[in-house]
C-alpha positions as CSV (number, residue, x, y, z in Angstrom):
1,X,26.0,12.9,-10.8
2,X,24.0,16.1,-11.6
3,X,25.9,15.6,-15.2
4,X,24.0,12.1,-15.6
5,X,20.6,13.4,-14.6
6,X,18.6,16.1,-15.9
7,X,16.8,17.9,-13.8
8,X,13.2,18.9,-15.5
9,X,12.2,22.4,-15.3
10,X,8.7,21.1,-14.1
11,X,6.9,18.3,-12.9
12,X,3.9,16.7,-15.2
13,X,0.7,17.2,-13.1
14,X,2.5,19.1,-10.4
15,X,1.6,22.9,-10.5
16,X,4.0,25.3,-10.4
17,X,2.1,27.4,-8.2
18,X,2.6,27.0,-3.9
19,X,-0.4,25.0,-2.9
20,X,-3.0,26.9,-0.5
21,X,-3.0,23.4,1.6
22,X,0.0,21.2,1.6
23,X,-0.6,17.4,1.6
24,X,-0.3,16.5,4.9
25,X,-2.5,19.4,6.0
26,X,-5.6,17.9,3.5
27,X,-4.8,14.1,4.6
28,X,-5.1,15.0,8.2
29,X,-8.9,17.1,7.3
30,X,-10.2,14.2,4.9
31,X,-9.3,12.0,7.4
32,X,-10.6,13.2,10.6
33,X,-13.7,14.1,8.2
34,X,-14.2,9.9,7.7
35,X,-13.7,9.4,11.3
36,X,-15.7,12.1,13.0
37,X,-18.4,11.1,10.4
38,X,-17.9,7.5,11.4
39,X,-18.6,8.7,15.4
40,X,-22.6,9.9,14.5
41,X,-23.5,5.8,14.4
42,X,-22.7,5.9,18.2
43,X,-25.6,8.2,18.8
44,X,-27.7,6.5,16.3
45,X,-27.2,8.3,13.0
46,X,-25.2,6.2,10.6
47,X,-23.8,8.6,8.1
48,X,-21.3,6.6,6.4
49,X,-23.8,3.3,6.2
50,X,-23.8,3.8,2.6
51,X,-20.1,3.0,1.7
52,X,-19.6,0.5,-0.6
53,X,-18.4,-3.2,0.2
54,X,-16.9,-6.1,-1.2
55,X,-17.4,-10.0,0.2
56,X,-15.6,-12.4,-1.8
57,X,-18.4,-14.0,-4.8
58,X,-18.8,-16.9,-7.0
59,X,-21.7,-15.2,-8.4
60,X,-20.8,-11.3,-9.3
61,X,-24.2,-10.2,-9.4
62,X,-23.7,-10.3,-4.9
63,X,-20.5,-9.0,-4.7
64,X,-21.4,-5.7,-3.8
65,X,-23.1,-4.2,-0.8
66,X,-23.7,-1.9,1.8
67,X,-21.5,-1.4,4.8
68,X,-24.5,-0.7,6.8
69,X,-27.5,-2.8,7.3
70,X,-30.2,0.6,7.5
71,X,-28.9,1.4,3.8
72,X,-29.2,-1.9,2.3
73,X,-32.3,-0.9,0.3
74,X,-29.8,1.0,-1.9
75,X,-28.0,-2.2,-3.6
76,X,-24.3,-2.7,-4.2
77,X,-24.3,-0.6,-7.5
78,X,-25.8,2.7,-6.0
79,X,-23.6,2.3,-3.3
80,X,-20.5,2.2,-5.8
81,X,-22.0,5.3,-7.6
82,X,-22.2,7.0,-3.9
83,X,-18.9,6.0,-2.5
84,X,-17.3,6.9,-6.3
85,X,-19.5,10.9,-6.0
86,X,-18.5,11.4,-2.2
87,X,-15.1,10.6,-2.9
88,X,-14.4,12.4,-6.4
89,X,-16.3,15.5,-4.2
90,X,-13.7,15.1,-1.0
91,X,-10.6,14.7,-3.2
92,X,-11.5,17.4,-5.7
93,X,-11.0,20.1,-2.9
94,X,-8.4,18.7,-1.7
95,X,-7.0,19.2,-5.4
96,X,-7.9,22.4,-5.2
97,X,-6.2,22.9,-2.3
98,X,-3.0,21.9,-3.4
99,X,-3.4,23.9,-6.1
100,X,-4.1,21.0,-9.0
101,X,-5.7,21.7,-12.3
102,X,-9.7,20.2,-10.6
103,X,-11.1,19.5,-14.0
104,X,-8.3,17.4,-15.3
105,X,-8.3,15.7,-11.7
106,X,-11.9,14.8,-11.9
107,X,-11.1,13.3,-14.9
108,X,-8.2,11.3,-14.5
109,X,-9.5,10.2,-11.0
110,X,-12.6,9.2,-12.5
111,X,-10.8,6.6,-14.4
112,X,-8.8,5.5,-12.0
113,X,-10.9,4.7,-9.6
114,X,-13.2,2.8,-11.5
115,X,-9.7,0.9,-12.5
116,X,-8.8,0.8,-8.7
117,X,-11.9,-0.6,-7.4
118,X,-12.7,-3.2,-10.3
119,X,-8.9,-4.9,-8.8
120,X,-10.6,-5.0,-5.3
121,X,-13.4,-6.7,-7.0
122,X,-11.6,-9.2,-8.9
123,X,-9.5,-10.0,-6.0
124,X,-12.5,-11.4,-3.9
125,X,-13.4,-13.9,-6.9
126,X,-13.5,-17.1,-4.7
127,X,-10.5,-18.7,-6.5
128,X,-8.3,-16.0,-5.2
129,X,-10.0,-15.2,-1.9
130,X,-11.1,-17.6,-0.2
131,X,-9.1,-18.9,2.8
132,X,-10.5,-22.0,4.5
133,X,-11.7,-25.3,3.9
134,X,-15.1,-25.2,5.1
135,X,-15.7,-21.2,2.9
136,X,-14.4,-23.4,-0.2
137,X,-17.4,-25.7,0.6
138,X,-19.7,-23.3,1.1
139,X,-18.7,-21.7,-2.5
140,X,-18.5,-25.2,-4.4
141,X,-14.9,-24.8,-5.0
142,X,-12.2,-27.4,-5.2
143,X,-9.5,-25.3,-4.9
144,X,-8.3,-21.7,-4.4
145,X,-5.7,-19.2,-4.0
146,X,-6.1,-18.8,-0.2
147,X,-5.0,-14.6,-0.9
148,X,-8.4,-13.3,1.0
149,X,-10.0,-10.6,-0.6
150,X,-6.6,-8.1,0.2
151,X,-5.3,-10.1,-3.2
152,X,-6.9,-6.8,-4.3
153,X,-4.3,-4.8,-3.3
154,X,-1.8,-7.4,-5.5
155,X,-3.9,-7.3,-8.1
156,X,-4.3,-3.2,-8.0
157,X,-0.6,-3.3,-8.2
158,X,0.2,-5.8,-11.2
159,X,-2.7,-3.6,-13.1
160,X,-0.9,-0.2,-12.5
161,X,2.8,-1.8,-13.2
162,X,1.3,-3.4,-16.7
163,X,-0.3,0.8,-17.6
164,X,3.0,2.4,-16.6
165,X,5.3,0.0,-18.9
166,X,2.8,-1.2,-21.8
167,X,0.5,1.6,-21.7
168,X,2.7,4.7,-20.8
169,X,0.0,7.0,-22.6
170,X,-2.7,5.5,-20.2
171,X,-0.7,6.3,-17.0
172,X,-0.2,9.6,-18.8
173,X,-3.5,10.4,-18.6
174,X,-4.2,9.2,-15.4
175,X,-0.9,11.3,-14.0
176,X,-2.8,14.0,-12.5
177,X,-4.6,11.6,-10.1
178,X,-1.4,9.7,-9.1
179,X,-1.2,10.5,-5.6
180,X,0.2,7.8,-3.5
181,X,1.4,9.8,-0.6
182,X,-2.3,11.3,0.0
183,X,-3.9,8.4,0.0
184,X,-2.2,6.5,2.2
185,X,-1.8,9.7,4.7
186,X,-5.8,9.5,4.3
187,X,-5.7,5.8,5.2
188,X,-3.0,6.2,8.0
189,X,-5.0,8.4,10.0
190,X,-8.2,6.3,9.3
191,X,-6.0,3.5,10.1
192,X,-5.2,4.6,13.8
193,X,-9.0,4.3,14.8
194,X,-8.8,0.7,13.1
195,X,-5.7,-0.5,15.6
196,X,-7.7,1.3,18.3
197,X,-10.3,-1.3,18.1
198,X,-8.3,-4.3,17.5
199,X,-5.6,-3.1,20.4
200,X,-8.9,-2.6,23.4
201,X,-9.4,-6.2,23.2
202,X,-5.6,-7.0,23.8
203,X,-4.4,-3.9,25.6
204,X,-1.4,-5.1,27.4
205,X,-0.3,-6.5,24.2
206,X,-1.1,-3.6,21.7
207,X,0.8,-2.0,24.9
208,X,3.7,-4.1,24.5
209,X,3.8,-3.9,20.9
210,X,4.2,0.0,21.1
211,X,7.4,-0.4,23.5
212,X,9.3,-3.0,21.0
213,X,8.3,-0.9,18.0
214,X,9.8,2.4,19.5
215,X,12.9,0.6,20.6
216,X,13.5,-1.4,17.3
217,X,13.2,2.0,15.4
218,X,16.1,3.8,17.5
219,X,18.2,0.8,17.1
220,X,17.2,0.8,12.8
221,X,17.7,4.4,13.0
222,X,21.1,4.0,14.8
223,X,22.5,1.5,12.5
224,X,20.9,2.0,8.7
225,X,21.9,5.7,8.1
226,X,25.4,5.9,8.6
227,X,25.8,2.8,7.0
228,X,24.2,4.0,3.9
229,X,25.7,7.4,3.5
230,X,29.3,5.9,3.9
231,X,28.4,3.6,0.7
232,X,27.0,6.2,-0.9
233,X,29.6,8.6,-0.4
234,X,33.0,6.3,0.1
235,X,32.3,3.5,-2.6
236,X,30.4,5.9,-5.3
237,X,31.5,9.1,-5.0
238,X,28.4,10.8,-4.5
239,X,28.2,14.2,-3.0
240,X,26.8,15.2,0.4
241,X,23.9,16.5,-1.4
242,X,22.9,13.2,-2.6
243,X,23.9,10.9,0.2
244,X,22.1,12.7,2.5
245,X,18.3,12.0,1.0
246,X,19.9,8.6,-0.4
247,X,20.6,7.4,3.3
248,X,17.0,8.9,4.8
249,X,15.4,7.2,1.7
250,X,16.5,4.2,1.7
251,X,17.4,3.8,6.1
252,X,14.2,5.9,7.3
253,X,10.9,6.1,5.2
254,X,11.7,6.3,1.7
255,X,9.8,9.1,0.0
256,X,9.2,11.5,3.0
257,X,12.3,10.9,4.6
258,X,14.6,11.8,1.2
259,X,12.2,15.2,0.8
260,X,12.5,16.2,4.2
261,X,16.1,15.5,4.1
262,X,16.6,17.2,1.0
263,X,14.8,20.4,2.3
264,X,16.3,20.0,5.6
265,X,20.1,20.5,3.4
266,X,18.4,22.7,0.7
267,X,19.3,20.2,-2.0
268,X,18.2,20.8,-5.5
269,X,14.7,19.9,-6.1
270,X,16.2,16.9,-8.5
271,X,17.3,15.2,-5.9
272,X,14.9,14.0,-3.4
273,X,12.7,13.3,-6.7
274,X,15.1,11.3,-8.4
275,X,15.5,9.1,-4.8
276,X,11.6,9.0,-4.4
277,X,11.6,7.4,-8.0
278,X,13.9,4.9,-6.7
279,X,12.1,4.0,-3.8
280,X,9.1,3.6,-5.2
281,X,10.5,1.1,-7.8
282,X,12.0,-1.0,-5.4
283,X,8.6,-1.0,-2.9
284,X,6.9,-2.9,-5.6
285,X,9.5,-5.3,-6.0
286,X,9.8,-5.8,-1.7
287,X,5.8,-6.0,-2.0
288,X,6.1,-8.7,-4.7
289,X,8.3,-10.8,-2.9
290,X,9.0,-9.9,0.7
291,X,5.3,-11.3,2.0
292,X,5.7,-14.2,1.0
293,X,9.0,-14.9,2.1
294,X,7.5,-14.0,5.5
295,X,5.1,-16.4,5.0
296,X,7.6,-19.2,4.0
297,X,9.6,-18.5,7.2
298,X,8.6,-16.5,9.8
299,X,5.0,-18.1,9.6
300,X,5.6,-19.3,13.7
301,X,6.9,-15.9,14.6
302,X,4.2,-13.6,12.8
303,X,4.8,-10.4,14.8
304,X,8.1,-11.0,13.5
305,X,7.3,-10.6,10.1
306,X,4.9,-7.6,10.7
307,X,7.9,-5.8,12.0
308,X,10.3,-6.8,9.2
309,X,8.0,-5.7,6.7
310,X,8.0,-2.0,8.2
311,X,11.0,-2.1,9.1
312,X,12.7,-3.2,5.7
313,X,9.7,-1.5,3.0
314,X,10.8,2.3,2.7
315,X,7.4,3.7,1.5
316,X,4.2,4.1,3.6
317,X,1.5,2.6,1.3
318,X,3.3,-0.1,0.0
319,X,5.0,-1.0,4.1
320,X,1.3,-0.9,5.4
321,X,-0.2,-3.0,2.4
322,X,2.2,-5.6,2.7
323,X,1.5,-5.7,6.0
324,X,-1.7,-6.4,5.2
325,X,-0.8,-9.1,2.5
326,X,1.6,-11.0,5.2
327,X,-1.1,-10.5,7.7
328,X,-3.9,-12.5,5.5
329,X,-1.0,-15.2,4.2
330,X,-0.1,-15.8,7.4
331,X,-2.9,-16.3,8.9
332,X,-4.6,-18.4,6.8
333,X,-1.4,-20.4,6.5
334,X,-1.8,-20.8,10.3
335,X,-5.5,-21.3,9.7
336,X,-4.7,-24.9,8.0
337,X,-2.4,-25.9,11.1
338,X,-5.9,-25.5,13.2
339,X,-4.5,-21.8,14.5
340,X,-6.9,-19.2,14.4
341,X,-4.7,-15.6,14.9
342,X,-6.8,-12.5,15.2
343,X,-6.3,-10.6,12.0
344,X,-5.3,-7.5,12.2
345,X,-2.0,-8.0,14.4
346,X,0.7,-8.5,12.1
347,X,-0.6,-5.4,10.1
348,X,-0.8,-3.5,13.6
349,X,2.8,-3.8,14.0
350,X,4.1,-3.0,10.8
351,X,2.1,0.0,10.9
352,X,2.8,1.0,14.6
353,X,6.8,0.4,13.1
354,X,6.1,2.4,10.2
355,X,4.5,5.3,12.0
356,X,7.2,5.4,14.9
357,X,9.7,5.7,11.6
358,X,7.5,8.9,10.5
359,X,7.1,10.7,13.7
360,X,11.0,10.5,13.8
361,X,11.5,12.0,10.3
362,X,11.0,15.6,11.5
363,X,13.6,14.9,14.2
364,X,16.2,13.7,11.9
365,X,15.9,16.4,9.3
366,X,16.1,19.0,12.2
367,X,19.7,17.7,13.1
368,X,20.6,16.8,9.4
369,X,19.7,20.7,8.8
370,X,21.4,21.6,11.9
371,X,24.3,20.3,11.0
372,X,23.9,21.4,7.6
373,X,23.7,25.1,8.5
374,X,25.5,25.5,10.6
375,X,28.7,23.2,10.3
376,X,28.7,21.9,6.7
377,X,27.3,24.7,4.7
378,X,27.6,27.7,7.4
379,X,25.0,29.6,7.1
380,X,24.6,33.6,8.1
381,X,23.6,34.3,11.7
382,X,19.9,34.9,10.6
383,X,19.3,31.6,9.2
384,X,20.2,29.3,11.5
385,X,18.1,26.0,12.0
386,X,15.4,26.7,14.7
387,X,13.9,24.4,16.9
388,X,10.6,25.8,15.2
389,X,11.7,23.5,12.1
390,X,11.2,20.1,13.8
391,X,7.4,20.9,14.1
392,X,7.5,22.4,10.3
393,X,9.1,19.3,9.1
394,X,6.9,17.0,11.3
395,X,4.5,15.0,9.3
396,X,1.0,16.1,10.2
397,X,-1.1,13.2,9.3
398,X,0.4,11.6,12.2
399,X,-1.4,13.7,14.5
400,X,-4.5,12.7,12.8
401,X,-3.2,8.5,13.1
402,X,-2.7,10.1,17.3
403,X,-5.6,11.4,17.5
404,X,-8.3,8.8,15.9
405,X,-6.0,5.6,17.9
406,X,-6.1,7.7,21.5
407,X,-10.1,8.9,20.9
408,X,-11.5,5.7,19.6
409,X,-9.5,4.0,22.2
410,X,-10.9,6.3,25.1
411,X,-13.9,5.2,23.8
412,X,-13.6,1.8,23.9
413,X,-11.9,1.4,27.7
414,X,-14.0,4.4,29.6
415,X,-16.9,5.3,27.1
416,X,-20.3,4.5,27.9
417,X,-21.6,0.7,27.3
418,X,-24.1,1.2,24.6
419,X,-21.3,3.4,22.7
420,X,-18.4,1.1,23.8
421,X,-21.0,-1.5,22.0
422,X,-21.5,0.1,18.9
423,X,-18.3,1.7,18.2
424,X,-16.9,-1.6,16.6
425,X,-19.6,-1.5,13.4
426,X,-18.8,1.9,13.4
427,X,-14.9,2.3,13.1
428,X,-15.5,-0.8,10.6
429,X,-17.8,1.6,8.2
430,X,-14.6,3.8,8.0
431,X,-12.4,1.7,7.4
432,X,-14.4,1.0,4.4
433,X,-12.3,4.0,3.1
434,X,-9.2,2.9,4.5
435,X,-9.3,-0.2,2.4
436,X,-10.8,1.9,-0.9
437,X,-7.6,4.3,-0.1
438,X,-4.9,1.8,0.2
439,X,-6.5,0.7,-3.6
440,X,-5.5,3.4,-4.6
441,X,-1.8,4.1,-3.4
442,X,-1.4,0.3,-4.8
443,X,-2.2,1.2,-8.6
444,X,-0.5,4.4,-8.2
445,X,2.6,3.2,-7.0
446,X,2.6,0.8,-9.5
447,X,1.5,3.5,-12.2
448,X,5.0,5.3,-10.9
449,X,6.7,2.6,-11.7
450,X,7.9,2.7,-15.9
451,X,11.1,0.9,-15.4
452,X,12.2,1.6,-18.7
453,X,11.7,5.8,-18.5
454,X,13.4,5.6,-15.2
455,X,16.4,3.4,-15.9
456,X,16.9,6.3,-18.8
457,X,16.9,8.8,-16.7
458,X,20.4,7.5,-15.7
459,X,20.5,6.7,-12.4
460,X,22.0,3.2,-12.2
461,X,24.7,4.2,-9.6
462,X,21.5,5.5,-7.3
463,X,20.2,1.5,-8.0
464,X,23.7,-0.1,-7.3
465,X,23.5,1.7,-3.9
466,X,20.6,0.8,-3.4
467,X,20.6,-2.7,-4.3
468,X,23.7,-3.2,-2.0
469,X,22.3,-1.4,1.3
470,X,18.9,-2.7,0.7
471,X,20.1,-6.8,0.3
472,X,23.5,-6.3,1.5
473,X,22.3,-5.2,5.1
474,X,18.6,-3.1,5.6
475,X,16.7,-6.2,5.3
476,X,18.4,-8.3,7.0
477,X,19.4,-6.1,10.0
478,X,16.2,-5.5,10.4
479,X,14.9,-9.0,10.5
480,X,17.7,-9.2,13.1
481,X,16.5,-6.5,15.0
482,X,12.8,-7.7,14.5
483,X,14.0,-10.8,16.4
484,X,15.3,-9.4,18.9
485,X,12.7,-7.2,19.7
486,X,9.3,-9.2,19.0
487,X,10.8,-13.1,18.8
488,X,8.2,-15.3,20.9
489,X,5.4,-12.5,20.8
490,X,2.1,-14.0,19.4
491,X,-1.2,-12.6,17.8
492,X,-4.1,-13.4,20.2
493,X,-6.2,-16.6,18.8
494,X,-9.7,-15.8,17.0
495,X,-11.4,-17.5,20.0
């Protein structure tokens, strides 16, 4: 296999110098950052009022706003110029941090936000948007779509696949801005004070939810990885040093999972890169289609589909966004029966899935390495596997997704009344910025994504497996274990 692929001697847009920060280290600040900022309306100061919104429009000229009512003097546009100058500020450090050229960051994330954003914008046009009968009536429209304004995230990704394979010298340019994993670590631990909200209206459910999702993970866990790395390894001939990150990659959480797993075995850096390639390509194609099958027929059992969806989509962003696409399809399918769901539910549990899937992936490359060192690849004496490692290979931003869920939930149950009251608006002006972030791990997954370059970089055997383990068994094992686990367990009604 190493014969097949080449193995660059650098990455474009990836310095070759060790970061001062590493990602999860600046995803874990820039969140907290949004959230502790988020806190100040609880004592009266809104500091993030002036974040830019989007409510689906007929008429463009009011499709923008202000997410709180104390800045609306400012008008949609300045609020876009704000949001765009805070954000290219934050994220500019953080480049700096990890040790990214800043001016050529600027740049290219300049561009693509103003790509990103204008998707979110023409996904809550009212022919894509809106939902129910009486909001078509309202907007004078005969017919629409039914997508809500999340059709953003769809149409983020479409505009990012069409750059990376007609445009290749576009997504070029924008390269050094392609960061999927830090922006959805951002939006993960923004995310966690988001579910904290929903879940204090519904505790004993959000409660229940937590128990199912840890136990369908072990059981995933059990099952997917030795399944994977036997196909790999018995039926393609691939070394340990690739079936390892092959099985994490496509059995745990795609992209993390093969690069912890690859460290965790000190595989060549080829490896775990070629995989992550590979995962992200076939993200985008679950995202395209796996939504909507969940729609089609798991539309009675929605929690269901929530924990299909995080259990069978390998990568974080594109998992949590498609939770969010089968949350809004499913519940404005259920909407036109006269059902009214909550929203937020089914995208709860495939993120509470997805997490429980990342906390584990500093267990798993603890005992991969383990085993590694000390049984495959004997290592000397002094460099044994440590116990230190599983906190080193942890994945930090999920302290910050801990640590904004348990506060904001504190909050909520014991806090004092008036801030118990005003802590919805103000979790909902931060997740302003979740939604901005999952924008942009949308277009950049799908500006990863040049079929045509990757399919030359000869890899097909790494697709057969994948194909196989993905269609053959991961998805529907997991819609098994999803079944088993969350079969007869309903979002609370709207009312």
């Amino acid at each position: 296999m190493s014969a097949v692929i080449k193995s660059p001697s650098r990455l474009d847009g990836i310095s070759l110098s060790p970061p001062r920060w590493n990602e999860d280290g600046v995803a874990l600040v820039i969140g907290l950052l949004i959230f502790a900022l988020a806190l100040g309306a609880l004592s009266g100061t809104d500091l993030l009022g002036w974040v830019v919104t989007t409510s689906v429009w007929t008429d463009i000229g009011r499709a923008l706003g202000t997410a709180g009512k104390s800045y609306a003097g400012l008008g949609g546009a300045a609020a876009l110029l704000l949001t765009y100058g805070a954000l290219l500020a934050v994220l500019s450090g953080a480049a700096w941090a990890l040790r990214l050229p800043v001016a050529r960051f600027a740049l290219s994330f300049s561009l693509l936000f103003v790509l990103a954003y204008g998707c979110w914008v023409v996904g809550s046009f009212g022919r894509l948007a809106v939902v129910t009968v009486a909001d078509r009536q309202k907007f004078g429209l005969d017919w629409s779509l039914r997508l809500t304004n999340e059709g953003g995230y769809l149409v983020a990704l479409l505009l990012g696949l069409a750059i990376a394979n007609f445009w290749p010298r576009l997504a070029l340019f924008l390269r050094e801005a392609i960061r999927p994993e830090l922006y959805i670590k951002i939006a993960i631990v923004i995310l966690g004070a988001f579910l904290a909200v929903t879940a204090a209206g519904k505790l004993n459910l959000a409660s229940n939810l937590l128990l199912r999702g840890v136990a369908a993970i072990i059981e995933a866990y059990l099952i997917y990885w030795p399944v994977v790395y036997l196909i790999s390894r018995k039926y393609f001939g691939f070394s340990r040093e690739w079936s390892a990150p092959l099985a994490s990659g496509i059995s745990i959480c795609g992209v993390a999972a093969a690069i912890a797993t690859g460290g965790a075995i000190r595989a060549r850096p080829v490896v775990p890169v070629l995989v992550s390639s590979l995962v992200v390509i076939f993200a985008v194609v679950e995202v395209l289609i796996l939504p909507w099958l969940a729609q089609q027929f798991l539309s009675d059992d929605p929690l269901v589909a929530g924990a299909w969806i995080g259990l069978a989509i390998k990568t974080d962003g594109a998992a949590v966004a498609a939770g969010g696409i089968t949350d809004a399809l499913i519940t404005a399918r259920a909407g036109l029966d006269g059902v009214h769901y909550q929203p937020g539910w089914i995208l709860a549990t495939s993120s509470t899935v997805k997490v429980f899937i990342d906390i584990f992936i500093g267990i798993w490359a603890f005992i991969l390495g383990s085993i590694w060192t000390n049984v495959i690849n004997p290592a000397p004496a002094g460099q044994r596997t440590k116990a230190i490692e599983i906190w080193q290979r942890f994945p930090k931003f999920i302290i910050g997704f801990v640590v904004t869920f348990g506060a904001t939930l504190l909050v909520a149950l014991y806090g004092p009344a008036p801030f118990a009251q005003k802590l919805p608006a103000a979790i909902g002006e931060a997740n302003n910025f979740r939604v901005i972030f999952f924008l942009l791990t949308f277009f950049s997954i799908g500006l990863l994504s040049n079929f045509a370059k990757l399919w030359q970089e000869g890899f097909a055997k790494l697709v057969a497996v994948y194909l196989i383990s993905l269609f053959g068994f991961v998805i529907w094992v997991g819609l098994a274990i999803s079944w088993i686990f969350f079969h007869g367990v309903l979002p609370p009604l709207a009312n």
